[in-house]
Kinemage of the C-alpha trace (Angstrom):
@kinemage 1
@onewidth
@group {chain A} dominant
@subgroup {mainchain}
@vectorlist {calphas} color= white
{ca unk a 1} P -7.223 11.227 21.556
{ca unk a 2} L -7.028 10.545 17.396
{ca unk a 3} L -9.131 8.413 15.944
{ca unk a 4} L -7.110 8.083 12.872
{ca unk a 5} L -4.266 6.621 12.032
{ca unk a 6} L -1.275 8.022 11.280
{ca unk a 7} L 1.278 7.359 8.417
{ca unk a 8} L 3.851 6.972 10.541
{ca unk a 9} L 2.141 4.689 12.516
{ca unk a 10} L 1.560 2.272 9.362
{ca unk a 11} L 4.980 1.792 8.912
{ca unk a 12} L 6.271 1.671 12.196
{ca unk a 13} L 3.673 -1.392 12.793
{ca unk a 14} L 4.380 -2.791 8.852
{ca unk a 15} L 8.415 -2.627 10.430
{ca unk a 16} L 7.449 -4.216 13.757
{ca unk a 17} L 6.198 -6.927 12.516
{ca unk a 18} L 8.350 -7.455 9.292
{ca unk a 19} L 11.467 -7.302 11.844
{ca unk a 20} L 9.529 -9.802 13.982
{ca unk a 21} L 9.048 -12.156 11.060
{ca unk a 22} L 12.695 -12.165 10.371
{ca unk a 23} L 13.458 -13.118 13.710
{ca unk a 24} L 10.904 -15.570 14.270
{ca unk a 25} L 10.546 -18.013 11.299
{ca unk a 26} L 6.754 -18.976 12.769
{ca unk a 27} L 5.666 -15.419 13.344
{ca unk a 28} L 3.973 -14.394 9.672
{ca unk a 29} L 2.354 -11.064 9.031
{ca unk a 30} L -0.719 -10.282 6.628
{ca unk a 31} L 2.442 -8.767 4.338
{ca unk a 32} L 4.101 -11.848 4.428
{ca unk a 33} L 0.968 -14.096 3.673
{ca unk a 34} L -0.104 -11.875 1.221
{ca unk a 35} L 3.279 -12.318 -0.571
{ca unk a 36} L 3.086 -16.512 -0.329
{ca unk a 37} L -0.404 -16.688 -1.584
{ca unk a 38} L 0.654 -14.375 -4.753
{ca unk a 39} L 3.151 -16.544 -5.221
{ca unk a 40} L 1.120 -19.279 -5.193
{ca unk a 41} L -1.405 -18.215 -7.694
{ca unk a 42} L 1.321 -16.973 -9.907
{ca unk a 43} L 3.133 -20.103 -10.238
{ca unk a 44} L -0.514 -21.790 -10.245
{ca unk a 45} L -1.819 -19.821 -13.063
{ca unk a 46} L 1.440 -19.614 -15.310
{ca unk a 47} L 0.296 -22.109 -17.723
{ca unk a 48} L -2.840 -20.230 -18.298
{ca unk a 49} L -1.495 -16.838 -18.048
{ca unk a 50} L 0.644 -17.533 -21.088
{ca unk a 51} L -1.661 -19.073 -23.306
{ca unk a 52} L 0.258 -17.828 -26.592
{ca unk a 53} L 3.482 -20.092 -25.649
{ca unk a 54} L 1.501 -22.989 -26.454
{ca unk a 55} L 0.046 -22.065 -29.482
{ca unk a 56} L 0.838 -24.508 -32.423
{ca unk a 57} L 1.005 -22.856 -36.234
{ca unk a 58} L 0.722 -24.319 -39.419
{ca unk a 59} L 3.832 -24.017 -41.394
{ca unk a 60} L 2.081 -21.929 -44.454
{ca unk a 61} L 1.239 -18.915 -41.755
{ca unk a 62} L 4.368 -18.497 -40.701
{ca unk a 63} L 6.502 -15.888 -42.102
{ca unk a 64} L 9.568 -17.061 -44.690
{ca unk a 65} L 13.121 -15.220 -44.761
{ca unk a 66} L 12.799 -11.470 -44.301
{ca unk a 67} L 8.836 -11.073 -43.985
{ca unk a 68} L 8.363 -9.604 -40.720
């Protein structure tokens, strides 16, 4: 009897379930959780993610013409 598990077995149980999920709307997997909640956060933490979009320069530091 192993005590480990296999590689194989991973993904055969990650494609189980993920064909499960697709079948069944209700049915949600730790993959498919995982993927909502990062989702979440992302679209949660946008604003503050990309502080530098809202950044507001005075017009005598930015560059004139051909200075870059």
């Amino acid at each position: 009897m192993e005590w480990f598990t296999s590689d194989e077995d991973v993904a055969y149980d990650f494609v189980s379930q993920e064909i499960r999920a697709a079948e069944d709307p209700e049915f949600e997997t730790f993959y498919t959780k995982n993927i909502l909640l990062n989702e979440g956060i992302r679209a949660w933490m946008a604003a503050q993610d990309q502080p530098h979009e809202n950044l507001i320069f005075p017009e005598e530091v930015l560059p004139r013409g051909n200075a870059l």
